[in-house]
SENU-949881 format. One line per 8 residues: number of its first residue (from 1); for each residue y, z, x of C-alpha. Coordinates in nm, 3 decimals, padded with zeros to 5 digits. Layout:
REM SENU-949881
NUM> Y Z X ~ ...
This chain:
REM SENU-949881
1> -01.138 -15.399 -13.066 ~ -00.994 -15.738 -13.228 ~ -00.833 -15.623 -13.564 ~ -00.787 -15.917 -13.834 ~ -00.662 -15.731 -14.093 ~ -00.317 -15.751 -13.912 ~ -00.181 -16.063 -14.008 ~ 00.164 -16.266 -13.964
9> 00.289 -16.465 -14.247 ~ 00.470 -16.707 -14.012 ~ 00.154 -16.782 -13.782 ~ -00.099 -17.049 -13.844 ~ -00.367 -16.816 -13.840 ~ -00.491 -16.487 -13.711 ~ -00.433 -16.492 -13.343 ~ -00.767 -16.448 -13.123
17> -00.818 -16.455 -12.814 ~ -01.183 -16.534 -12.651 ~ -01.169 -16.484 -12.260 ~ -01.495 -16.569 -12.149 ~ -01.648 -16.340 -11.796 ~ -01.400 -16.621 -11.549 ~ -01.126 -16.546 -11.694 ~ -01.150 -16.170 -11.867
25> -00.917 -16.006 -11.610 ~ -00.614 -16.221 -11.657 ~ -00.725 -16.286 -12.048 ~ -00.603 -15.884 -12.100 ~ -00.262 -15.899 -11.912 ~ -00.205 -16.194 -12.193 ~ -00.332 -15.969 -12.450 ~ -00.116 -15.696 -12.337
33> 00.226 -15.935 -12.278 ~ 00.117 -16.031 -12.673 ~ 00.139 -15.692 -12.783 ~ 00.440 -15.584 -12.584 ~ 00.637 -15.879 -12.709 ~ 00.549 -15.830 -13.068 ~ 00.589 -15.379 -13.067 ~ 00.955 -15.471 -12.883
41> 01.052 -15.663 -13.208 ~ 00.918 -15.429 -13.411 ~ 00.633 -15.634 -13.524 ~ 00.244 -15.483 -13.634 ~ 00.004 -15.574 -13.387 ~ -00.375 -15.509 -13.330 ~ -00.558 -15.293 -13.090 ~ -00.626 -15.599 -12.931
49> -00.642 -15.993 -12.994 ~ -00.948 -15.973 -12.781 ~ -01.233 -16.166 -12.994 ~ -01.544 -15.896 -12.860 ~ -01.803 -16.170 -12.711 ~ -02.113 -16.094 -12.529 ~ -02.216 -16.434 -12.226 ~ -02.607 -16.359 -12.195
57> -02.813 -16.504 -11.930 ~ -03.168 -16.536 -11.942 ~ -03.408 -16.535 -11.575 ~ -03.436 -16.888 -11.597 ~ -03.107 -16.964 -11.592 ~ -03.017 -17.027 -11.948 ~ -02.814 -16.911 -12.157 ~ -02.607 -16.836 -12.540
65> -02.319 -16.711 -12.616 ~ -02.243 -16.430 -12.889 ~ -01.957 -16.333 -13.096 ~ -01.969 -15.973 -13.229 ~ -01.675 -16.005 -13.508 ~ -01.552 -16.292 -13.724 ~ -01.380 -16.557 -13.672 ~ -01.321 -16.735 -13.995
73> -00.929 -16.892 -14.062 ~ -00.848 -16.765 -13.674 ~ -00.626 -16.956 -13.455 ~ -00.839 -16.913 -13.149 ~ -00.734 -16.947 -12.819 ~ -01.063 -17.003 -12.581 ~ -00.984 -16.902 -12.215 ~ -01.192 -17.025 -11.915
81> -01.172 -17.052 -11.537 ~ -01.367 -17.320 -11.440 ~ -01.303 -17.265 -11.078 ~ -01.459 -16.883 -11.050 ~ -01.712 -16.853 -10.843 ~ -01.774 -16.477 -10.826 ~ -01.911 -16.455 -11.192 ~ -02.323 -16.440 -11.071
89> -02.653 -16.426 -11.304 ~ -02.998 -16.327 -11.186 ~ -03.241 -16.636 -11.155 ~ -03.576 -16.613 -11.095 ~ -03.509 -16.291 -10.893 ~ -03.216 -16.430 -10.682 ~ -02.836 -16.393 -10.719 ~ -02.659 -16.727 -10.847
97> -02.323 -16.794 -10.828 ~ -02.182 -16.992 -11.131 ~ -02.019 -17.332 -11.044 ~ -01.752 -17.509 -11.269 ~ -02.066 -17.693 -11.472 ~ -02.200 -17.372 -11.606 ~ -01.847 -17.223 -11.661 ~ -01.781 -17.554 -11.924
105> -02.101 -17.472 -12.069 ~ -01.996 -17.153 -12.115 ~ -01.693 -17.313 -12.344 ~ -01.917 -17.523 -12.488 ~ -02.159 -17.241 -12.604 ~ -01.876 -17.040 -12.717 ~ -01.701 -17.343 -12.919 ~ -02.099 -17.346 -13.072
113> -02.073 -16.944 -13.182 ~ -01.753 -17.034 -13.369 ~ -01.974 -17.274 -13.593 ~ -01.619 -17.412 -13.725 ~ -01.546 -17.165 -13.857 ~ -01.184 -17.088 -13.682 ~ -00.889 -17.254 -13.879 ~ -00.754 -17.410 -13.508
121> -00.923 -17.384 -13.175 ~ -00.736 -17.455 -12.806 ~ -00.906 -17.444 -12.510 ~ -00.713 -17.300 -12.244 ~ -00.878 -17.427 -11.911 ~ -00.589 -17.410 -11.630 ~ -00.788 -17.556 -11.319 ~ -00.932 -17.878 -11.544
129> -01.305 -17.967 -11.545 ~ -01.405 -18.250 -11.285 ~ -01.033 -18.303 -11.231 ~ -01.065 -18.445 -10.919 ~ -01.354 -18.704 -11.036 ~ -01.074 -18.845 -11.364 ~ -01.091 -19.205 -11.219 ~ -01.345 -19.465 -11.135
137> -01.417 -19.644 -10.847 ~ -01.709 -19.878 -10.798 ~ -02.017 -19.761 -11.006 ~ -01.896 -19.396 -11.055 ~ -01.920 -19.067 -11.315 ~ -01.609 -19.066 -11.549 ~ -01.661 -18.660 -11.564 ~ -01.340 -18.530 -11.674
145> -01.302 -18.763 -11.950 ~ -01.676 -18.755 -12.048 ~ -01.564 -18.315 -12.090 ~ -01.232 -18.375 -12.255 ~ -01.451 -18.633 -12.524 ~ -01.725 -18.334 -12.515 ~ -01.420 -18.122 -12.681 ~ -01.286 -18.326 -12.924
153> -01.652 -18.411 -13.075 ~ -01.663 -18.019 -13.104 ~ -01.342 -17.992 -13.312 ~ -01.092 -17.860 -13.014 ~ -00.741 -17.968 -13.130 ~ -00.574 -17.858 -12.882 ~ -00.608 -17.821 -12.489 ~ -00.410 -17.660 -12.189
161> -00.414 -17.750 -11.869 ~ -00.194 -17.633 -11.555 ~ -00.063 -17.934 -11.276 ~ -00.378 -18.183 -11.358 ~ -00.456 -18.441 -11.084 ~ -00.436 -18.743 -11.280 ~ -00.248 -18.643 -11.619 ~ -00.325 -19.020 -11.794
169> -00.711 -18.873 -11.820 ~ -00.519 -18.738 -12.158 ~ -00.581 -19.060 -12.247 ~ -00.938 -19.017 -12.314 ~ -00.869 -18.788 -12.615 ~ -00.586 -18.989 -12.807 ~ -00.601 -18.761 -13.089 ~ -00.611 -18.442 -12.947
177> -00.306 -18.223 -12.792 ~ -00.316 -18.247 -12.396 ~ -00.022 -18.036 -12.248 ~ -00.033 -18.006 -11.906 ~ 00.187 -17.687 -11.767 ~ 00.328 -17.628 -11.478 ~ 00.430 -17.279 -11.259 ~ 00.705 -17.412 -11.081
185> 00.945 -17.138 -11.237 ~ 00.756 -16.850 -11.153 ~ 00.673 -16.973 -10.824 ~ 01.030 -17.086 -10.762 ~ 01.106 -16.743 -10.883 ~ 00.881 -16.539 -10.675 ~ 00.986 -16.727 -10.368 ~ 01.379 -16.664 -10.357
193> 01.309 -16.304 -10.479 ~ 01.088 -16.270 -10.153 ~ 01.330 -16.490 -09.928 ~ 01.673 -16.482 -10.083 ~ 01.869 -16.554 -09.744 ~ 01.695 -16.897 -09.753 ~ 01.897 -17.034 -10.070 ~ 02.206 -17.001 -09.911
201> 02.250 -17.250 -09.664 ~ 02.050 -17.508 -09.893 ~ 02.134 -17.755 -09.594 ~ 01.886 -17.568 -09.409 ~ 01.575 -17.602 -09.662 ~ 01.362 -17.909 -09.672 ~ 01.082 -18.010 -09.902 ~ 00.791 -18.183 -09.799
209> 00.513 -18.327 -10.002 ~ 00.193 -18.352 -09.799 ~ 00.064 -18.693 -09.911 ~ 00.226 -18.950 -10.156 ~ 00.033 -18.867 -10.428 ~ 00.243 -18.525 -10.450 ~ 00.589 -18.643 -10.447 ~ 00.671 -18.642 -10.785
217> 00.608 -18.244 -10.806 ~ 00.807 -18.281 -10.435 ~ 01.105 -18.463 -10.610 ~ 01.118 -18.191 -10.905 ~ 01.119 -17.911 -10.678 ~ 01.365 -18.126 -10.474 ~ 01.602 -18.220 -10.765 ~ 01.588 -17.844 -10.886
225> 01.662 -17.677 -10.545 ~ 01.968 -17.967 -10.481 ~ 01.800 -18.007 -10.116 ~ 01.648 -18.316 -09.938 ~ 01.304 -18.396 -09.946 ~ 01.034 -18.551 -09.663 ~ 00.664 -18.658 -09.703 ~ 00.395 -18.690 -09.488
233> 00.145 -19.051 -09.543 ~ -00.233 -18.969 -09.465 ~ -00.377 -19.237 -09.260 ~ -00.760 -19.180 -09.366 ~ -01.104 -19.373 -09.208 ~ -01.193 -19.523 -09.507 ~ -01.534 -19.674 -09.331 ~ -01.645 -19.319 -09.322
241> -01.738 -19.044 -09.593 ~ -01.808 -18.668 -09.491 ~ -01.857 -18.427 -09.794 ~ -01.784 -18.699 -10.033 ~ -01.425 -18.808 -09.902 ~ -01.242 -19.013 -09.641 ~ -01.161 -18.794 -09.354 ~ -00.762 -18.779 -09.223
249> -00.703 -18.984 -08.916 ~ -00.354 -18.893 -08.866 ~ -00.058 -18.740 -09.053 ~ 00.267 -18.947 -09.026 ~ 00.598 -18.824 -09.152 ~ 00.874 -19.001 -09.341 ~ 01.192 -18.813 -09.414 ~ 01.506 -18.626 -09.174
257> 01.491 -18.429 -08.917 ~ 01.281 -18.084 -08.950 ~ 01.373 -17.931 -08.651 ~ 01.574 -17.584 -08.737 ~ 01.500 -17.604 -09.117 ~ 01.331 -17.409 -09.316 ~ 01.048 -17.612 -09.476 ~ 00.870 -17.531 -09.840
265> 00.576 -17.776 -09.855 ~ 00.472 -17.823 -10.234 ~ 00.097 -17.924 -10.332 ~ -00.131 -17.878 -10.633 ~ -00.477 -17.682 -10.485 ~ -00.531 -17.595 -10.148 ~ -00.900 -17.656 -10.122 ~ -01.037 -17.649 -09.751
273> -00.659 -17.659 -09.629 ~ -00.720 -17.829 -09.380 ~ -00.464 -18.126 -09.419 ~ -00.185 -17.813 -09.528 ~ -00.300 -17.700 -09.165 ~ -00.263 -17.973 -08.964 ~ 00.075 -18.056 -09.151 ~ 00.199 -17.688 -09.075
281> 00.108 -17.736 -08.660 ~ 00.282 -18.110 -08.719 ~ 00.585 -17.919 -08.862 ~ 00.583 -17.663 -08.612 ~ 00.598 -17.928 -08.307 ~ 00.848 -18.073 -08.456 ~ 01.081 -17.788 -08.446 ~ 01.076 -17.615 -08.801
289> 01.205 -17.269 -08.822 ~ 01.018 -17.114 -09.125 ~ 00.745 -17.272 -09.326 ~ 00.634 -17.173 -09.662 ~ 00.362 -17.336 -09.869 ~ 00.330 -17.360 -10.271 ~ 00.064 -17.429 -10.478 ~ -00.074 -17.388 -10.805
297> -00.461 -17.313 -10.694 ~ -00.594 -17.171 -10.376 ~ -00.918 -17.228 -10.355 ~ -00.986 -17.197 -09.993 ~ -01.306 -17.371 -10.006 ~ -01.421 -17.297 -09.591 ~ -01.239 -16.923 -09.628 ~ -00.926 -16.849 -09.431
305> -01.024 -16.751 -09.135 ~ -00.789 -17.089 -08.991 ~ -00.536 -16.936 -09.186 ~ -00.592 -16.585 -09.032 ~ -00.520 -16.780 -08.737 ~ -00.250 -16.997 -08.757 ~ -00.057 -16.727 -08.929 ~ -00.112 -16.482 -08.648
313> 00.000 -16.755 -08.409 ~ 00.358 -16.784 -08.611 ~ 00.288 -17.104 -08.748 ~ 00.337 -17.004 -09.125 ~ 00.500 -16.732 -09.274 ~ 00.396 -16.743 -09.648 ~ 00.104 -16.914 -09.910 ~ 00.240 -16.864 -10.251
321> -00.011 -16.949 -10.529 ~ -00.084 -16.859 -10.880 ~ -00.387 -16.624 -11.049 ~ -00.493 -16.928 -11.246 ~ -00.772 -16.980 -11.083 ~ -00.987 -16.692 -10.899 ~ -00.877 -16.534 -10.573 ~ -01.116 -16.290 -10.420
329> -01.018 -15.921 -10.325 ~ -01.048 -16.037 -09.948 ~ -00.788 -16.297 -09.962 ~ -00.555 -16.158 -10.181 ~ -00.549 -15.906 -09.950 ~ -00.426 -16.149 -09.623 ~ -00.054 -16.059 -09.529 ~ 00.068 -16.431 -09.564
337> -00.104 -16.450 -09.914 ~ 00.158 -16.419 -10.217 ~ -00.002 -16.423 -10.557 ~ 00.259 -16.523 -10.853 ~ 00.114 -16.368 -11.209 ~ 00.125 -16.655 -11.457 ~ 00.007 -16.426 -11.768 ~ 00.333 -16.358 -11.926
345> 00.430 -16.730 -11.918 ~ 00.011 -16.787 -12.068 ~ 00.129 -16.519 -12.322 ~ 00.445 -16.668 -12.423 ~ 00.285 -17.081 -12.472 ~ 00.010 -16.885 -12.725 ~ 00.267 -16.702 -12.915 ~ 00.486 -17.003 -12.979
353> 00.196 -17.240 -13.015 ~ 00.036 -16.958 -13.305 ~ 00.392 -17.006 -13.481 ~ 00.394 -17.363 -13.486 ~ 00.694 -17.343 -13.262 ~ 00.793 -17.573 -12.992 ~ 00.639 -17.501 -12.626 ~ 00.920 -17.785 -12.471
361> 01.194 -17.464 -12.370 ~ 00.871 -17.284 -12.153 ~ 00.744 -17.666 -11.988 ~ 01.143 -17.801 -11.871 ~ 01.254 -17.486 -11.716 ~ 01.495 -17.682 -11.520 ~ 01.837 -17.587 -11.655 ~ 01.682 -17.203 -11.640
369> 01.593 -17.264 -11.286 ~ 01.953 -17.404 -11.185 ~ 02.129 -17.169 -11.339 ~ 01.936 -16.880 -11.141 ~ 01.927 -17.052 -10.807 ~ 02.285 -17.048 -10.870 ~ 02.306 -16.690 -10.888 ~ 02.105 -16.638 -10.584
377> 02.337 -16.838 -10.414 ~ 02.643 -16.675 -10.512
């Protein structure tokens, strides 16, 4: 149970932690990272930061949220995965499957139950609401900056967000705190622990952004790794729309020659995967050796049975993704699937943002990640 007689001097508040149903699972590794970081310096720490909540549905499909402790002078920290599908509710005698619109009004009840009462609240939302509809074109929605202005009206002062499609949507709540995160480290991390005879011939590794929209996560990884980078252009049919986008007439590739490298192509979701597919065959024809893919969410939209697939047929040997978002038991459990825990890193941006402390030595980890590709290469 949360305990708030415990309290820290230096902190700007009580730290809770609300981690509504989506995101419950990962919300206690942070709690227990929080804990462990504060007993190993010989700190007092609660039971738990865990704010006890209760998400109740009624048969018609609405729905209130209820806290079971207070709350008053807390710095809260609301967690939420918009992108969870298996959290389900009973309506009108069927199973429903929440969707990302009931998961942010599921923040929205909860920011409600707080009454404003908390001394600071930050939303932690990793996969963004309606980040993929942030700009306008023609007579469109403007839904992710309609949400972020939703927050700010209900007294969020701060949000975080992992690898957001379009990050000048933060422009739609000047006065707020937007920081967008990214897991580059950790993945980057995960990766040469798994595959540490790759770093060192870097002549032999290539990066490759799948579209040009990507290539300024391509050029980090790029400039971090000291290896060349490539990029394949999508040519789409813009005179047609199926499922509400443009499908991909061809992939064409700009960069050197891929044949005998090992490739590492960097993206920010995998959704169907089908353009990741077609650029892994494309790869593949062209001669690559191994080919790896990293990405922040996998959300695998159509399943993996392609995946199953190609994977089997040797044209992939490794998916590395994060747990920001939700993976189900089936797919973590595919060979070529490597999930990279992101709750310690979660655990660490609360605890320095609860201490007023600056968060810039956990977002530019790109001295730390030099100097240990540099001792996997030695």
């Amino acid at each position: 149970m949360y305990n708030e007689d415990i309290f820290d001097p230096e902190a700007v508040g009580g730290l809770g932690i609300i981690a509504l149903e989506s995101f419950r699972a990962v919300g206690e590794k942070i709690d227990e990272h929080l804990k462990y970081e504060r007993a190993k310096n010989n700190l007092p720490y609660p039971k738990s930061y865990l704010v006890p909540s209760q998400e109740i549905r009624f048969s018609n499909g609405e729905g209130k949220f209820k806290l079971t402790e207070s709350v008053r002078g807390k710095d809260i920290y609301l967690l939420c995965d918009i992108g969870n599908y298996s959290c389900k509710y009973a309506l009108y005698g069927y199973e429903n499957h929440k969707g990302p619109d009931e998961h942010f009004q599921d923040i929205k009840r909860a920011l409600s139950a707080l009454g404003g009462k908390a001394k600071r609240v930050t939303v932690v939302m990793p996969m963004l609401y309606s980040s993929r509809q942030d700009k306008r074109k023609g007579r469109e929605s403007l839904d992710c900056a309609i949400a972020l202005q939703e927050l700010e009206r209900m007294g969020v002062k701060d949000i975080i967000t992992f690898d957001v499609h379009n990050t000048t949507v933060q422009n739609a709540v000047p006065l707020a705190s937007f920081e967008n995160l990214y897991a580059t480290y950790d993945i980057v991390k995960t990766f040469f622990d798994d595959e540490q005879e790759i770093l060192r011939d870097k002549n032999k590794l290539l990066i490759i952004s799948p579209d040009s929209g990507g290539m300024e996560r391509a050029i980090y990884y790029s400039s971090v790794l000291d290896v060349d980078i490539g990029m394949f252009y999508k040519r789409r049919d813009f005179s047609t729309v199926i499922h509400g986008k443009n499908p991909i007439v061809q992939h064409d590739y700009l960069g050197r020659d891929v044949a005998g490298r090992n490739i590492m192509i960097i993206d920010d979701m995998i959704a169907s995967g089908e353009s990741i597919l077609e650029i892994v065959r494309e790869l593949k024809e062209r001669g690559a050796s191994k080919v790896f893919v990293a990405t922040t969410f996998a959300l695998f939209t159509e399943g993996v049975a392609r995946f199953n697939d190609y994977y089997e047929k040797g044209l992939f040997d490794r998916v590395y993704s994060t747990n920001l978002t939700y993976v189900s038991d089936e797919i973590k459990a595919c060979p070529w699937l490597k999930l990279v825990d992101m709750s310690r890193y979660m655990a660490q941006i609360i605890q320095a943002l609860n201490h007023s402390r600056s968060i810039k030595p956990l977002i530019d980890a790109t001295e730390k990640l030099k100097t240990a590709i540099q001792e996997y290469r030695k």
